[in-house]
C-alpha positions as CSV (number, residue, x, y, z in Angstrom):
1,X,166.4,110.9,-58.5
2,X,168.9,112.3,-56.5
3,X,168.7,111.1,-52.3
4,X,169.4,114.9,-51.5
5,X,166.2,116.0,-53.2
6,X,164.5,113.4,-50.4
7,X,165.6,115.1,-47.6
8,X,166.6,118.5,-48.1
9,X,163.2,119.6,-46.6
10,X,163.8,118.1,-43.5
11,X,164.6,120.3,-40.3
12,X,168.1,119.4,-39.0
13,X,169.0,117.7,-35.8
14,X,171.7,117.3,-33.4
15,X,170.3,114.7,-31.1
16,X,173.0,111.8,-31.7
17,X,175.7,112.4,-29.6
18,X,179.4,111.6,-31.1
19,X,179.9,107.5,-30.7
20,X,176.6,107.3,-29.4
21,X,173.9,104.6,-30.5
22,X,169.9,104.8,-31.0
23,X,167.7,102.2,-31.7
24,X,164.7,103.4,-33.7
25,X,161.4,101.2,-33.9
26,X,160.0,100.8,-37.5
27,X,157.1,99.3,-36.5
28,X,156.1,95.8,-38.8
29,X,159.5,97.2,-40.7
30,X,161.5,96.4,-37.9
31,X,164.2,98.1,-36.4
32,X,167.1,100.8,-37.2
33,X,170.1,100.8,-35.2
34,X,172.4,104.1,-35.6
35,X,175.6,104.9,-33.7
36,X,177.3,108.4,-34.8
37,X,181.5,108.4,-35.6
38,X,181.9,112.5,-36.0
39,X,181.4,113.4,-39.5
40,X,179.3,110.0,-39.9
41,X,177.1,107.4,-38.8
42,X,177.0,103.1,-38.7
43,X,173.5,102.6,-39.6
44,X,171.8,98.6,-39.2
45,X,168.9,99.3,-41.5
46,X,165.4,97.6,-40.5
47,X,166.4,94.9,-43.7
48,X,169.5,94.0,-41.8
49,X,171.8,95.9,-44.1
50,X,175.0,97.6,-42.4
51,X,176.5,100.7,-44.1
52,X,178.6,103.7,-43.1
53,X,176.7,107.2,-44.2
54,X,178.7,110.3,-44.4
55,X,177.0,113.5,-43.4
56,X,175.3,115.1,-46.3
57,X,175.8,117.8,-47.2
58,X,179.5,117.4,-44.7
59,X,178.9,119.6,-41.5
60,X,175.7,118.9,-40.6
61,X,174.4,116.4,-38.0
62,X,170.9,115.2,-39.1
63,X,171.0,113.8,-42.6
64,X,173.6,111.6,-44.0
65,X,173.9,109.3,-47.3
66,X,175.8,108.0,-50.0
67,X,173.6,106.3,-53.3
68,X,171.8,103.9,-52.6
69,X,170.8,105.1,-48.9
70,X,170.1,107.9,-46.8
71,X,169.2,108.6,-43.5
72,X,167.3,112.0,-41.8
73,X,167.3,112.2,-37.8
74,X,165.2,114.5,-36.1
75,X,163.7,114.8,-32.9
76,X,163.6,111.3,-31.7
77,X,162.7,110.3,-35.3
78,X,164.9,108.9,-38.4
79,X,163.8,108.6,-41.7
80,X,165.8,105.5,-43.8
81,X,165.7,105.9,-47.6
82,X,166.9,103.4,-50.0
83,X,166.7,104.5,-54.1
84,X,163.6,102.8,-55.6
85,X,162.3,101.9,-52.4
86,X,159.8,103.6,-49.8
87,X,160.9,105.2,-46.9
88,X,160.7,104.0,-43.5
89,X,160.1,105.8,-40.8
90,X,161.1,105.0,-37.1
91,X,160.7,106.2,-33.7
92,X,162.9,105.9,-30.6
């Protein structure tokens, strides 16, 4: 399954600021830390993994991935995807 089939639905975002940082709360998942670079974002994933996600499709400021991950940020929300596992969502 292709990641932009999870979040193509999704209504884009520009709430992150360039080289700012949000931390999400994911509830018993824990916690998702994001801080935008431009064209891409750092992302601290709630099981402690640290990755850099391009935008996806490039251009656009609300979803962002690269197999196995993707990300989806929209109105005080993100949504974390990892490939074979379920999503997490998360709340500022």
């Amino acid at each position: 399954m292709a990641l932009s089939g999870c979040v193509a639905s999704i209504p884009v975002s520009t709430e992150l600021g360039s080289g700012s940082r949000s931390v999400y709360n994911c509830g018993s998942d824990g916690r998702l830390t994001v801080r935008r670079l431009g064209g891409s974002v750092d992302v601290v994933s709630p099981r402690g993994i640290e990755t850099r996600l391009p935008a996806s499709p490039p251009g656009q400021s609300a979803r962002y991935g690269t197999p196995p991950y993707a990300l989806v940020i929209d109105r005080g929300e993100a949504l974390w995807f990892v490939t074979g596992k379920r999503p997490i969502a998360c709340k500022r």
